[in-house]
C-alpha positions in Angstrom: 81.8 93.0 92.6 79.6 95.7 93.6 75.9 94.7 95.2 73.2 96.8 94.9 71.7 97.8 98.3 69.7 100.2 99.6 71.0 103.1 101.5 71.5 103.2 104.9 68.3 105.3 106.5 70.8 106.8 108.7 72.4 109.0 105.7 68.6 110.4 104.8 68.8 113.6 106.6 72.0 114.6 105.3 71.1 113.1 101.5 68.0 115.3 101.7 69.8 118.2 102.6 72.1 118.1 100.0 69.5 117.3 97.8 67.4 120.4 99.0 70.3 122.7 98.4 70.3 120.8 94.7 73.3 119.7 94.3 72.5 117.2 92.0 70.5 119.2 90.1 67.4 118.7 91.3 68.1 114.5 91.1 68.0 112.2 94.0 71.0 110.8 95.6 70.9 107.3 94.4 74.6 105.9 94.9 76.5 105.3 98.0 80.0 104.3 99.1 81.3 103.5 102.3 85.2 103.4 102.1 87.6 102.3 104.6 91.3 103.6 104.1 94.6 102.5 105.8 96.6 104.9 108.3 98.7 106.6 105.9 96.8 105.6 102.8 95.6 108.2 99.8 93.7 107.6 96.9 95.7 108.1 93.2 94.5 110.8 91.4 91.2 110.4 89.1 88.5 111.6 87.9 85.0 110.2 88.9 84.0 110.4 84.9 80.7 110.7 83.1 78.7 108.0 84.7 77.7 110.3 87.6 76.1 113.9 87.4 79.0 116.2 87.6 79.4 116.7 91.3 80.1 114.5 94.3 79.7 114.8 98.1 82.1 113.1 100.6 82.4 113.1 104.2 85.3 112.6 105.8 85.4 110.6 109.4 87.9 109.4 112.1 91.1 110.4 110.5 92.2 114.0 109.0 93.5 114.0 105.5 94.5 116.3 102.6 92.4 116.3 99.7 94.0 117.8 96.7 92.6 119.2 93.5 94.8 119.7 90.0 93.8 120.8 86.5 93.5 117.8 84.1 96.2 118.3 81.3 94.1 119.7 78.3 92.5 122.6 80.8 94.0 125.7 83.2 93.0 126.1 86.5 94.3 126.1 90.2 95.6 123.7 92.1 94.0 123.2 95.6 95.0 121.1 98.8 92.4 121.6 101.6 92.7 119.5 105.1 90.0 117.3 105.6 89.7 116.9 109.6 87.1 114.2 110.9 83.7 115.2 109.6 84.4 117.5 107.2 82.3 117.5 103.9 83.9 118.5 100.7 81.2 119.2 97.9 82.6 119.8 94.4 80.9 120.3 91.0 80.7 121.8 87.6 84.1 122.5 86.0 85.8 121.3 89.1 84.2 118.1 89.0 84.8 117.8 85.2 88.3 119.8 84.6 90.4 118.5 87.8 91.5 115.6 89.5 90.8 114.3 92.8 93.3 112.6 95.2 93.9 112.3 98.8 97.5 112.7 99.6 99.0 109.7 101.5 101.3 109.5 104.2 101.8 111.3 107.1 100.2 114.8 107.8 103.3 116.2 110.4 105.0 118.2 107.7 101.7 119.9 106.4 102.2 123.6 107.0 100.0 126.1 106.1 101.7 127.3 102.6 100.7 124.0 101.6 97.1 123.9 102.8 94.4 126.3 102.1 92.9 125.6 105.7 95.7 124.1 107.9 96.0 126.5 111.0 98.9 126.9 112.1 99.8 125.0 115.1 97.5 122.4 115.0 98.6 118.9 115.6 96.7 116.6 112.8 98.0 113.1 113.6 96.8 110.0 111.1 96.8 107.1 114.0 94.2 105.1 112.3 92.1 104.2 109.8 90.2 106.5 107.9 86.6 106.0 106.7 84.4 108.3 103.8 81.1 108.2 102.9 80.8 109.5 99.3 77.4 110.4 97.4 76.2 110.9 93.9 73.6 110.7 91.4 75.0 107.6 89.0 73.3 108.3 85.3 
């Protein structure tokens, strides 16, 4: 069961930011979610659906991940796997938001390279030791 809260005064200057570059099209941020994730864990691929404005902002803490984007069956597009490292924000809308999936790909990160990744440089060690914790923002209709 989800209660209703309000947000955490800590996120304003990053909400109003994002809301300042209009992201949500000119609406206020008004729905929050703090998740916590297990070492290796992902999320399944979804979609967020039509309850929010189409686009979504998530930070990424403590843990890299890869976030990967795929065309939903009935459109084209490209696929997309970026890697998230700790504090990374990931910002997508429009047809991406609406046309694709969403997933963060679980398990380990070791045999990333960067054919695979549209950001991994090469060499760099991106070791999932611990949980990992997001911080995802929207505009719920």
């Amino acid at each position: 069961e989800l209660k209703e809260e309000e947000i955490p005064r800590w996120l304003t200057p990053m909400i109003e930011t994002l809301e300042r570059d209009g992201i949500w099209g000119g609406k206020r941020c008004n729905h929050v979610l703090i998740n916590r994730y297990p070492p290796i864990g992902g999320i399944l691929p979804h979609t967020d659906g039509p309850a929010y404005h189409p686009a979504t902002a998530t930070l990424s803490l403590s843990q890299p991940a890869l976030f990967h984007l795929t065309p939903r069956p009935s459109h084209t597009g490209h696929t997309l796997t970026a890697l998230l490292q700790p504090r990374t924000l990931v910002i997508f809308s429009h047809t991406i938001y609406t046309d694709h999936t969403h997933e963060i790909i679980p398990g380990s990160l070791t045999q990333v390279t960067p054919e695979d990744c549209v950001n991994y440089p090469p060499g760099t060690p991106c070791p999932r030791t611990g949980e990992r914790i997001s911080i995802t923002l929207r505009h719920m209709l």
